[in-house]
N, C-alpha and C positions, 0 to 999 in steps of 0.2 A: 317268246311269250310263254308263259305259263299260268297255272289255273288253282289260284290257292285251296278253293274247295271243290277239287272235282268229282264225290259223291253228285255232284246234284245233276251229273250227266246222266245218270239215272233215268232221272223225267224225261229224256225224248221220246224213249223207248213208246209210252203212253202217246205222247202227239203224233209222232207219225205213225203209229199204227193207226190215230183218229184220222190221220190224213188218207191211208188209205182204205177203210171201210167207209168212209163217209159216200154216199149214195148221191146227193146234190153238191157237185161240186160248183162252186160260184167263184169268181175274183173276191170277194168281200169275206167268204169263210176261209179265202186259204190266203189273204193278209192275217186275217186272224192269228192261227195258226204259226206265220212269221213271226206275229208278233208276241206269240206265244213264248218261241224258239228263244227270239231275243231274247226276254225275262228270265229265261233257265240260264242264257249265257251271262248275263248280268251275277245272277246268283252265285254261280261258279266262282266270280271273281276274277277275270283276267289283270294279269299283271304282265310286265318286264321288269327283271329285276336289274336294279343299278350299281349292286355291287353290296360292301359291307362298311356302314355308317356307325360313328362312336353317338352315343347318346348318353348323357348324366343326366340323372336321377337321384332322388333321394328315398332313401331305404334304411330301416333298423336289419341290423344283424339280428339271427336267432339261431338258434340251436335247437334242433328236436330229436330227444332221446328215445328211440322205442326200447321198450321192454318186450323181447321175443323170445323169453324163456317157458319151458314149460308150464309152467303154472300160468299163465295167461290163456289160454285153453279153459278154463274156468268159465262155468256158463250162469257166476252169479248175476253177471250184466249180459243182457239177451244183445246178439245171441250167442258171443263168448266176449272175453276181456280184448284179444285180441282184433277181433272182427271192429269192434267197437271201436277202439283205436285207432285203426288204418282208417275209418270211415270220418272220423273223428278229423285226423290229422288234412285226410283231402278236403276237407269242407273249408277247416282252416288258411287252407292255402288261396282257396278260393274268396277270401276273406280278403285279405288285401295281395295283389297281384306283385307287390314293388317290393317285399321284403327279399331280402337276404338271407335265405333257409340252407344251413347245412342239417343233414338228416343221417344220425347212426340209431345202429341197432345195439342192443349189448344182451350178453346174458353172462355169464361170468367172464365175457372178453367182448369189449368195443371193437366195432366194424363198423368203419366210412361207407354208407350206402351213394350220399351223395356228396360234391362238394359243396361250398358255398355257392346259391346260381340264384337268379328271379326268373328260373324257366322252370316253373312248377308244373310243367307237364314232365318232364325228365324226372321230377320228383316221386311224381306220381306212376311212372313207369318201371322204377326202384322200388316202390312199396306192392305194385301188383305181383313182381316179377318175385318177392319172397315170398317162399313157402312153406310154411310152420312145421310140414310133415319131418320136413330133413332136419329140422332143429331139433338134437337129442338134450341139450344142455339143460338142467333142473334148476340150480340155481342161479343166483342175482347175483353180480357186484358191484355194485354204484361205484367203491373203490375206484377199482379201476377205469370205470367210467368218468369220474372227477379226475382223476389223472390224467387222462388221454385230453378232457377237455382245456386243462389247464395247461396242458403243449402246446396247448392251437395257439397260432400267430394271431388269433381275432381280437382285430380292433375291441369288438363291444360283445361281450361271451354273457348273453342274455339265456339261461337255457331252459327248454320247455322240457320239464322230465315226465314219460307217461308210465306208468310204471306201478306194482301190485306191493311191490315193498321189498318182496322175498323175505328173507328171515335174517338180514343185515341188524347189527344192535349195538356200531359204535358211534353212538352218535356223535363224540369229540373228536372221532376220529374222522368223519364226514364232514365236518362243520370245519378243521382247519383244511382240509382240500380244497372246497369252495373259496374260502376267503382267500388261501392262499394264492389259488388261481383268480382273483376278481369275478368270481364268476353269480350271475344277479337268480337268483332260482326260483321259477313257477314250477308247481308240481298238479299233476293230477291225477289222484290214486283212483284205478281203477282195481274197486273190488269191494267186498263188503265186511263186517264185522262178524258175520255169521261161517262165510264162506262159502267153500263149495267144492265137491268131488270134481278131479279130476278124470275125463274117458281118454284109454289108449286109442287106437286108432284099429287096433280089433272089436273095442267096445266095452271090453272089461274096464273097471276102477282103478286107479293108479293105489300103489298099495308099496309103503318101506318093506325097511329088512325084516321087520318083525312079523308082517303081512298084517299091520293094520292100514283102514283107509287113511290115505292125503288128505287132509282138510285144508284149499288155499284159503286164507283171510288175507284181508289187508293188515300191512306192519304197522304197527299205532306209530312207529316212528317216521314216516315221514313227516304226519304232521309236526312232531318236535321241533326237526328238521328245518321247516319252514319257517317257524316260530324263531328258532335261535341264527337264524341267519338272513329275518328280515323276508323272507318270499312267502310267496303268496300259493298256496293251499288249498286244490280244488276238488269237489268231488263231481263225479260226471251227471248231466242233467237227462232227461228222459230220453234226449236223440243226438245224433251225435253234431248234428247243426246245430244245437242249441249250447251245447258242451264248448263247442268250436268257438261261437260266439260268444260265450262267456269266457273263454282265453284270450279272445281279441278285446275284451274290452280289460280285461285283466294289466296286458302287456299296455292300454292306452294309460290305465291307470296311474302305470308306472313311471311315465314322462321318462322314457329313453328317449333319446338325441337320436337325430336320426340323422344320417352323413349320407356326402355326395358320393355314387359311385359310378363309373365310367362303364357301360359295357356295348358290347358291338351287337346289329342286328343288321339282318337284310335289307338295304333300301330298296321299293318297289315303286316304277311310276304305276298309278291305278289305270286299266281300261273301261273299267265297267262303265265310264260315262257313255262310252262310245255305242252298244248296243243297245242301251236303256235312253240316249237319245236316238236312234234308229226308231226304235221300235213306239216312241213317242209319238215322233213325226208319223209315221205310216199310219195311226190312232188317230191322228187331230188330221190326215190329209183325208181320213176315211172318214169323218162324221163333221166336217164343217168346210162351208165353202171359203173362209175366208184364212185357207192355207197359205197363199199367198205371201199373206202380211205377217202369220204365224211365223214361217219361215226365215224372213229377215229380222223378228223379234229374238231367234232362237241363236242366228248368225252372231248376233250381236252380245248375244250373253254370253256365248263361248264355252268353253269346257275348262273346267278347275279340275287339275289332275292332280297334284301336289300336296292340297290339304284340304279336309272336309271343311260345312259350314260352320261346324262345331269349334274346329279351332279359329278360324277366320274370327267369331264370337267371342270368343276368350282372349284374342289377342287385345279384341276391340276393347272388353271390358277390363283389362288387367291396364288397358294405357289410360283407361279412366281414372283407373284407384290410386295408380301410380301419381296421375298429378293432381287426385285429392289429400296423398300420402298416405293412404292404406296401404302401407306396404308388405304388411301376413295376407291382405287377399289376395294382392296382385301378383302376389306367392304363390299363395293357393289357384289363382285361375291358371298362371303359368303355369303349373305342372301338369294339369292335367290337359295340354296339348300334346297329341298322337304325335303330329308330324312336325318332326324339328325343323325351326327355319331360322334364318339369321338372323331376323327382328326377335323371335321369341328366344334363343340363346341370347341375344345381346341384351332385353330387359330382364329376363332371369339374374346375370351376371348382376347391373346395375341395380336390383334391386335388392340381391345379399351385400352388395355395397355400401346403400344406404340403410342395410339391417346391419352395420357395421360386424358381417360376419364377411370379412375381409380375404381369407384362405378360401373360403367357396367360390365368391367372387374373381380369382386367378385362375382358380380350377378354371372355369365357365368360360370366362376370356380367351387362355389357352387353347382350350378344345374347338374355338369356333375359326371355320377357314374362309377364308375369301381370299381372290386375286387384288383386288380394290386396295390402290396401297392408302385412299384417303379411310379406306376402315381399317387396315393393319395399323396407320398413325393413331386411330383412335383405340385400337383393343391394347398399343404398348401404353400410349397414354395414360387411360387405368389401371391397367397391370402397374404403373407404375406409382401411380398415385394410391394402389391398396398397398402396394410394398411400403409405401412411405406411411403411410397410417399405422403399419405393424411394424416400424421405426427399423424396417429393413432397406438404410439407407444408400448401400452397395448394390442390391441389385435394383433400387430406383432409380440411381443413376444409371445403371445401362440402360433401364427399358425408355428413361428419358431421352438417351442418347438414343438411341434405336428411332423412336418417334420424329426424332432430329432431324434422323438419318432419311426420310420420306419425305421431309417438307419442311419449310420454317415456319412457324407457330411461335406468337407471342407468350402465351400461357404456360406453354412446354419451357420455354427459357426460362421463365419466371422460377418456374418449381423447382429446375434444373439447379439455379441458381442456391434458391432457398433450401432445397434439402445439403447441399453444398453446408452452408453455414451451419447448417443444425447438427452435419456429421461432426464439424472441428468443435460447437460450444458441447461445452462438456454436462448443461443443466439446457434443458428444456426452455427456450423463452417464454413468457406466460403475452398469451393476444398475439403471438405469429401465426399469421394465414396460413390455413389449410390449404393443399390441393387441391385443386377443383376440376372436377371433370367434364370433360368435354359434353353436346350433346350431338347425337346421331344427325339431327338436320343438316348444322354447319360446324366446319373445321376447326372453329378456334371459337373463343366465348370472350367479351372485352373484359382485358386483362388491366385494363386503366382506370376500372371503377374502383372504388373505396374496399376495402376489409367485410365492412357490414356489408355492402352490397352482392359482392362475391354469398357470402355464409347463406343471403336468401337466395341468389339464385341455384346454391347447388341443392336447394331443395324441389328445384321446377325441374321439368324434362320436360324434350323437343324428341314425340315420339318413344317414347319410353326409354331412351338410352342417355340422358342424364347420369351421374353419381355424385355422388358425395358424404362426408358425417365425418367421425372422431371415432378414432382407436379403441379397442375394448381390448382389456388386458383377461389371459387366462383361455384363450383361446387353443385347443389343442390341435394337435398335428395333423393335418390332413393327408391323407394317402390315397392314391387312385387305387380302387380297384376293378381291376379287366373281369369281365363277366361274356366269353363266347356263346353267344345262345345259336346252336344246329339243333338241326329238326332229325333226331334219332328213331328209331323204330324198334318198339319191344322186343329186350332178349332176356333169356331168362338167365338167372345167375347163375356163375359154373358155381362145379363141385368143390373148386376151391374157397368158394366164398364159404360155403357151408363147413367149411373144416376150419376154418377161421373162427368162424359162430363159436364152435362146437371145441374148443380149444378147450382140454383141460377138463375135457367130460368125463374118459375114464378115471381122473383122479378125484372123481367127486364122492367125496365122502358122505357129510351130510348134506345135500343139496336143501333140505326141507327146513 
């Protein structure tokens, strides 16, 4: 057993020191007390953990570029550009939890702070752990910045640039690295048109060769920038939660696609039922005679360890919509279940099915395990049947076979059959029946009714694991990606990082 938040052990310190100065000691004040103790242990959270669980999700990729060159030290925006930024960025994160955030730093050389992760505490322990003193570097290079971005293997290179401008002025020559990398660009210039002295860190003015002051300003060309490559252009709002939220709605604006991604966490069975019923019961045995009956009300309700009320409700209400055919909410309730179970992967799956996003719906199927060979017949069974909608008729036939291979099934032969034909004719037959998917209640669906009869039932489900619908062409490639989420513990960056930073400082000429 372990104790996810065990700050709150803290508190006993206080009750039992009440336990022993208290003067009138009675049976009734030191259940109390117990039942005090309980509630603190509830709080803590006891857990056993069950090992390490695949969970998909849906997530936009994002890119967020800090700008940690000298001139961000600028105290146009309180209480410098910098500060504002990191503040800026962590409010962001806590914006929406499910993104896909890789985070570099640049000043005239890009550095990976973090990888791609949705473990925005890791991210957040990357941007505390830098620190601005050891960065000597003056100027900016987006250059190279667009370069390095335009390496990256990302599916979807959305990138959030935070950034003062520096004294960059090739705009065409910016403008073909983005495009050339596909890369989608939100910008948000921190700084002002006025500017602002920079302070050393002994307190004196930052001051060139000629010993006049640095004046930072913002570079009028990012806005260009924005403009000639379609992105979106922000200036920062009075606090940095408000700043942050206007990039979240910036990024909603933009109707990115948001893809499935796989990544692994700790499964935990919960205890906390366990002492917060303890400490229930010893409450209702202490203030009512009719414990008794309490007792065997409470036997009979039992303890839910597995999934909160909250999802238990969202399953409820997604297998509603599912068979009124709201299929974007039964989307929407689906996902946002904490604790993965086989019903909520199995209507997930069936329901990017019937949103005829077909590749999602493999992913989903795939990832979901049970020993149960009548549900392994039914997760090939669809597997097979979205291959056949994505006229991937070689591997429908195996998953056909495969489903075979568990059991015999009327339906299964049928399709087996029919994708058969459809591989040898060389032109599409116009009015041949779809495949039709199974539903989670029973193993097979009557395979002897009519065409039309079939096309209406693949629209009902029995418990949400119905599928069905028709091909959509343009569909792009799906790829897993593994996202390992451990619980790390702040270190500060070595001195290697910073020499990275700081690459190419002494050959700075005009930094300004």
């Amino acid at each position: 057993m372990t104790l996810l938040y065990p700050a709150f052990l803290w508190l006993f310190i206080p009750v039992i020191t009440l336990f022993f100065i208290q003067k009138n000691k009675n049976i009734k004040s030191t259940i109390h007390l117990i039942i005090l103790m309980l509630i603190i242990m509830t709080l803590c959270r006891p857990v056993v953990k069950l090992g390490v669980q695949e969970q998909t999700i849906e997530a936009k990729d994002i890119i967020i570029a800090l700008d940690v060159s000298y001139s961000m030290r600028a105290k146009d925006i309180s209480p410098d550009r910098y500060t504002f930024a990191k503040e800026t960025i962590s409010s962001f994160l806590k914006a929406d939890p499910k993104d896909n955030i890789m985070l570099i730093a640049f000043t005239t050389n890009p550095l990976l702070l973090s990888p791609p992760t949705t473990d925005h505490e890791l991210i957040n322990i990357a941007l505390k752990s830098l620190n601005p003193e050891y960065i000597l570097t003056k100027g900016t290079s987006m250059n190279k910045l667009f370069e390095k971005i335009a390496s990256l293997q990302n599916r979807q290179k959305n990138l959030l640039l935070i950034t003062d401008g520096g004294e960059e002025n090739d705009l065409t020559q910016l403008t073909e690295h983005l495009r050339a990398g596909n890369i989608k660009l939100t910008i948000l210039a921190l700084g002002t048109t006025q500017g602002a002295t920079i302070a050393k860190p002994d307190g004196n003015l930052l001051k060139d060769k000629e010993g006049n002051l640095v004046i930072s300003r913002i570079n009028p060309l990012l806005e260009k920038l924005a403009s000639h490559t379609r992105g979106i252009y922000l200036s920062p709002s009075s606090t940095p939660e408000k700043t942050a939220k206007a990039l979240q709605d910036a990024f909603e604006q933009q109707t990115q696609k948001s893809h499935l991604i796989t990544k692994k966490a700790y499964r935990y069975s919960e205890l906390y039922q366990i002492p917060l019923f303890i400490a229930l019961l010893l409450f209702v045995m202490l203030h009512t005679r009719a414990v008794k009956y309490l007792i065997v009300l409470f036997s009979l309700l039992g303890i839910q360890a597995e999934a909160s009320v909250l999802d238990g409700y969202y399953l409820h209400q997604a297998y509603k919509n599912y068979q009124a055919n709201d299929l974007n909410k039964t989307k929407e309730l689906l996902l946002q279940i904490d604790t993965v179970s086989l019903q909520s992967q199995f209507a997930l799956a069936n329901t990017y099915y019937r949103l005829h996003a077909y590749k999602k719906a493999i992913l989903l199927y795939r990832n979901i395990r049970s020993t149960s060979p009548k549900i392994k017949q039914k997760l090939y069974y669809n597997i097979a049947n979205s291959y056949a909608m994505l006229k991937a008729f070689d591997k429908a036939k195996l998953y056909y076979t495969k489903a075979l291979q568990l059991g015999e099934d009327a339906d299964t032969k049928n399709n087996l059959t029919l994708i058969a034909l459809l591989q040898k004719s060389k032109e599409t037959q116009k009015g041949m029946t779809r495949p039709e998917s199974q539903s989670s209640a029973s193993p097979t669906n009557d395979a002897t009714q009519s065409n039309k009869k079939k096309s209406k039932e693949e629209s009902q489900t029995s418990s949400g694991s119905g599928s069905g619908g028709e091909s959509k062409a343009g569909n792009k490639k799906e790829k897993k990606k593994r996202i390992i989420i451990r619980q790390k513990k702040s270190q500060p960056l070595s001195s290697k990082v910073y020499e990275l930073i700081n690459k190419g400082y002494i050959r700075e000429t005009q930094p300004w």
